[in-house]
N, C-alpha and C positions, 0 to 999 in steps of 0.2 A: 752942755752935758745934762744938766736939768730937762731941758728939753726930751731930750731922745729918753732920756729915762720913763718920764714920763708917757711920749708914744709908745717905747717898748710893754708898760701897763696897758694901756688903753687894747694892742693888740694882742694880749695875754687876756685880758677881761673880755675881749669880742670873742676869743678863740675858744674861752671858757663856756660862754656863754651859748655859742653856738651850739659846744659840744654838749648839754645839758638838753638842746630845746629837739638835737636830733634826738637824746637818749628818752626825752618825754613821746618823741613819735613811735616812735621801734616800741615802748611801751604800750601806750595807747592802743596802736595798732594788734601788737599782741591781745589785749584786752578784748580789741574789737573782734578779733578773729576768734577767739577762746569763747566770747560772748555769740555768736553766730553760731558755730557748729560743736554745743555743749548738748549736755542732755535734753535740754527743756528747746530744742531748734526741731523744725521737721524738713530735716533735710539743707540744699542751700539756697534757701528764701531767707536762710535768717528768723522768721516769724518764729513768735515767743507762743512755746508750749506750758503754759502754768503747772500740770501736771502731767507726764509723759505717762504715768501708773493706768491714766485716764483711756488711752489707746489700746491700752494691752486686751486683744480680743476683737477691736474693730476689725473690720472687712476693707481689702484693700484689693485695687485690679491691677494683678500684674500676669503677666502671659510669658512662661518658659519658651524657648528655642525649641521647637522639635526636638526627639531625637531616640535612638533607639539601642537597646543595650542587650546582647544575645549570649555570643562567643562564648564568655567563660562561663555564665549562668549553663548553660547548656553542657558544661562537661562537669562529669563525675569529677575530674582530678582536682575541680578546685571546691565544689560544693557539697560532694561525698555522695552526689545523687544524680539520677537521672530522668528525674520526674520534672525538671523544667521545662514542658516541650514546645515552650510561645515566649516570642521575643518581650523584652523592656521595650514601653512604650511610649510616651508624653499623654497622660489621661487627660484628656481634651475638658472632662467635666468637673473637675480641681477649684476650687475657690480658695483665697488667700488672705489672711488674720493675720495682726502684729503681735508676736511673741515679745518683743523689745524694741528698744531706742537707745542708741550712745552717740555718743558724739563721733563716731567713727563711720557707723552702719546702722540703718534699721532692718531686723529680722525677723521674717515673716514665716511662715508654718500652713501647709495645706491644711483645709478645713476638716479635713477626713483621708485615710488611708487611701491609695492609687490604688484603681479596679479594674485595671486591663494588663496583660499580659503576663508572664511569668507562669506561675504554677494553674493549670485549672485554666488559663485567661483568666484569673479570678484576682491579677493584683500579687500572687502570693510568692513569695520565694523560700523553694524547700533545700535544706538543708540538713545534713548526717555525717554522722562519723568525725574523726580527727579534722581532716580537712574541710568538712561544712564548718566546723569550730577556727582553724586557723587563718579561716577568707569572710568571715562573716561579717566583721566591721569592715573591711572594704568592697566588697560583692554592693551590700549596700550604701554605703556611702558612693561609691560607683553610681552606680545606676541611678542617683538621685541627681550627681553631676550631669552626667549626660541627658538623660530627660526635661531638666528643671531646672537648667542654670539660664543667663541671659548674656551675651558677651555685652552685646552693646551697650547693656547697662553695667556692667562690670561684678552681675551679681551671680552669684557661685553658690551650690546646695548641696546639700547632705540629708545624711539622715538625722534624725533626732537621735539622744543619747541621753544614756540615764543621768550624767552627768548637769546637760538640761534641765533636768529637772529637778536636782539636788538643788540648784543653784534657785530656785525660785522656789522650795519649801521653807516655811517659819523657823522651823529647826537649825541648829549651830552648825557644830561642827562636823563633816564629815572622817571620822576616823574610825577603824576597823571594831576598835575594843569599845566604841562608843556606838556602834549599830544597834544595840538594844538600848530603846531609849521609848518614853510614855507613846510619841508617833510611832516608831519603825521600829518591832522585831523582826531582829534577825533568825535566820533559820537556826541558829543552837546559840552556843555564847561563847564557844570555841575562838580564840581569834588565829591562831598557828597550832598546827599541829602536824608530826612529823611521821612518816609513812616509808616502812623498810620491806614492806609487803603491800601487794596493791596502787604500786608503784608509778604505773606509766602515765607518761604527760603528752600533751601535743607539742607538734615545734612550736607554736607562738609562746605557750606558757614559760619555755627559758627563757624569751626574748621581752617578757614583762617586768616591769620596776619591782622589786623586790620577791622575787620568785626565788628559791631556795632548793637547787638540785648537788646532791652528792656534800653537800655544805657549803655549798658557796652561793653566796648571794649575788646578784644580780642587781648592780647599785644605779647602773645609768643604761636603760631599757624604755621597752614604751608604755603607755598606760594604758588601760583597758578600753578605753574610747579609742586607739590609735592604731594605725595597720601601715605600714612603709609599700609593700610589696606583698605581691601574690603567693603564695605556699604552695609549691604541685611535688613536693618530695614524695619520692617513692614510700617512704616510709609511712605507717597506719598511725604510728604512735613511738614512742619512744621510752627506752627503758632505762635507766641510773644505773647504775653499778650499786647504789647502795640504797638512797632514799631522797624523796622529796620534803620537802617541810612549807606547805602550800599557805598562804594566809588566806583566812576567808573576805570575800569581798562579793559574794552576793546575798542578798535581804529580799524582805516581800513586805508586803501590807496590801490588805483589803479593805481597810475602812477608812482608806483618807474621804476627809470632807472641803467645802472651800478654806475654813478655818486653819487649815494647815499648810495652807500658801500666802504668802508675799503680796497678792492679789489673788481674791476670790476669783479672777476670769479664769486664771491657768487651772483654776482644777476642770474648767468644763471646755475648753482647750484642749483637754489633755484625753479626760474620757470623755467628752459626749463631742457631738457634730455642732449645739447650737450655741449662741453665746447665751442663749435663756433659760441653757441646759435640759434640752429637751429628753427622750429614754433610748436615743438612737447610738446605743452603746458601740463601740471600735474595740479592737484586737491588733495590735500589730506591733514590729518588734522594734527594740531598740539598738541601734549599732555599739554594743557595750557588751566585752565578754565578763563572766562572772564565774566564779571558784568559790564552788560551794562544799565543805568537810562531811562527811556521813563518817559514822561509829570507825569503817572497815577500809573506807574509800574514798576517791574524790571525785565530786562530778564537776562538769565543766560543760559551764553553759550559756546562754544568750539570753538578756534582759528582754521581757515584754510588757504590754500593756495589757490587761489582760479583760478582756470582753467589757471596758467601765469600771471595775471592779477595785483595780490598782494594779499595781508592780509585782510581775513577780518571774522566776526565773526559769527555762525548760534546758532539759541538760540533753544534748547532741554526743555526749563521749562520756567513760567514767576513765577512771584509772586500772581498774579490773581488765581494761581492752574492751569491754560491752559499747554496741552502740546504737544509736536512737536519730531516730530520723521526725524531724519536723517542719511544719511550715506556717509562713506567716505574711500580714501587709505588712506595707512599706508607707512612712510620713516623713515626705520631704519637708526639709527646714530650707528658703534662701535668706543669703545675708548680700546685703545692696548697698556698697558704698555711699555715703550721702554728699558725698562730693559732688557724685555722678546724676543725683534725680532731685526734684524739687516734689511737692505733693498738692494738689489741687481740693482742699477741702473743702469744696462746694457741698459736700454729701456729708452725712453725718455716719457711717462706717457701721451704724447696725446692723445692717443685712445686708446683702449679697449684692442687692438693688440698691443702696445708698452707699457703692463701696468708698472711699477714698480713691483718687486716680494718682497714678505716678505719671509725673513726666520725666522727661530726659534733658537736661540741663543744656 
């Protein structure tokens, strides 16, 4: 009896034991894996980035798919205009900087706004009325897809958004009552305000996260960076039975400097062409619609970059039914799986000619 007792120990201690040495590999190996494709890895080589902050702004060679985007840029019914008269293009002359790194993706940001096709062939996409307002985050973000994506690499673009950029200024918090702040005045210091005269909205504006029509709140909607579906409603605008009570959520600033970023690169990322920040100032918009309060009215409008200068907002529709026709470049962002590329840093990513090369894993 001693005996067996004994054995039956001995294979409870092996059983234990084993179960411990597998739980230290499943460990490990997590470790290993979490240690490889974390912030500070460029891509899957594994190789240790000491500081990731260090890239932001380098030059990197990656080459979008063809591809070309017409159709709906070309009708009135979604862009409120018919001044697009030249398709989306793939601008062959594009250079490509790292905006970021995570452990998911690294993404990159064309060096300057696309200068072919669309409005003029000048790059541009013009935009008016209700409907240039309810297609304008996807119109763009479209067209950056299709021109600028890469299947093979599994990487996908868009357009840039002010959101983007909120996220890599020195500044806290983003909250509406908190837009006036030593950086970023906002356009008044209104943060709600409610409108029984002056009333009309676009269809997107019921359909955003806390928009306030006839009194009822709108709790679970999209955000201002976000567009589901195209808009070709017959309707120019839309009128309440009673009132809107719009929150403000667009702001401006003219005099950022690098000091008010995260990294000094993103401010010359952002306005200029060079990472040396040379005077070759950029215009173009951002896929981000914005509700701005005036005394009598509301306008409703689309975030831009404004010639170098900074952020600031141009209004496509008011509430009054008045409407305004504009136009603007376009700055693709890709984001690249890092599962998918490895990165051959032979080159040191300061210019154009030393870019960093992606390969494909």
């Amino acid at each position: 009896m001693d005996f067996i007792l004994k054995h039956v120990h001995k294979k409870e201690i092996i059983l234990c034991l084993s179960i411990f040495a597998i739980a230290l590999i499943i460990v490990g190996a997590s470790f290993l894996i979490k240690s490889i494709f974390n912030a500070e890895t460029m891509g899957a080589t594994g190789e240790k980035i000491l500081d990731p902050q260090n890239y932001i702004g380098k030059y990197i060679k990656y080459t979008p798919e063809e591809g070309t985007y017409s159709e709906i840029t070309n009708s009135k019914t979604y862009t409120g205009t018919d001044a697009n008269s030249n398709d989306f293009k793939t601008d062959p002359n594009i250079n490509w900087r790292i905006w970021g790194i995570d452990e998911e993706k690294i993404t990159i940001i064309a060096d300057k706004p696309v200068s072919v096709g669309g409005y003029k062939d000048l790059g541009g996409l013009s935009l008016a009325n209700c409907n240039g307002y309810n297609n304008a985050v996807k119109i763009l973000n479209d067209i950056c897809a299709t021109c600028y994506g890469n299947e093979s690499l599994g990487a996908v673009s868009r357009s840039l958004n002010i959101s983007d950029i909120e996220k890599v200024l020195e500044i806290g918090v983003w909250r509406p009552e908190r837009y006036r702040n030593k950086e970023i005045e906002a356009k008044n210091k209104v943060t709600r305000k409610e409108y029984s005269a002056n009333k009309c909205y676009p269809y997107i504006y019921g359909k955003e996260i806390g928009s306030i029509v006839d009194g009822i709140e709108k709790e679970n909607g999209i955000k201002k960076n976000e567009q589901e579906e195209l808009y070709s409603g017959k309707e120019n605008y839309i009128k309440p039975k009673n009132s809107i009570n719009p929150m403000q959520t667009a702001w401006e600033n003219s005099k950022f400097s690098e000091k008010n970023f995260k990294n000094p690169n993103y401010y010359n990322l952002i306005f200029k062409e060079d990472i040396k920040g040379n005077e070759n100032l950029m215009s173009y918009y951002l896929a981000s619609r914005a509700v701005d309060l005036a005394e009598n009215h509301v306008n409703y409008d689309i975030f831009e970059i404004n010639m170098g200068k900074g952020v600031k907002t141009n209004t496509l529709f008011n509430s009054r039914g008045g409407s305004m026709e504009y136009w603007d470049r376009i700055r693709p962002v890709v984001e690249i799986p890092v599962e998918n590329i490895k990165i051959d840093k032979a080159h040191d990513g300061m210019s154009k000619d030393s870019a960093l090369i992606i390969e494909k894993k």
